[in-house]
C-alpha positions, 0 to 999 in steps of 0.5 A: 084757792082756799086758805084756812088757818089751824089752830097752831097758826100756820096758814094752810093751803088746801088746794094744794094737798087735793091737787097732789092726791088727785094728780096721784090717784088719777094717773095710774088710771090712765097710764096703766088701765086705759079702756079697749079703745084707748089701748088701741090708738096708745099712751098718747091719746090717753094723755091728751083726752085726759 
């Protein structure tokens, strides 16, 4: 966990603004767009190798 302090005094946490993004950017991937293997066997083999 990081924490850094801005310039105006209010404590940030980074870790939790990388985690959002990612988590974001990560599950229309292998919701939407999952490979030709993973097609065949369904959303909730995608989810556990995930």
């Amino acid at each position: 966990m990081k924490r850094s302090q801005a310039k105006d005094g209010k404590v940030r946490f980074s870790h939790l603004e990388e985690d959002s993004a990612s988590e974001v950017d990560a599950s229309p991937d292998y919701h939407f767009a999952p490979s030709q293997e993973d097609s065949d066997r369904g959303d909730e083999s995608d989810v556990a190798t995930a």
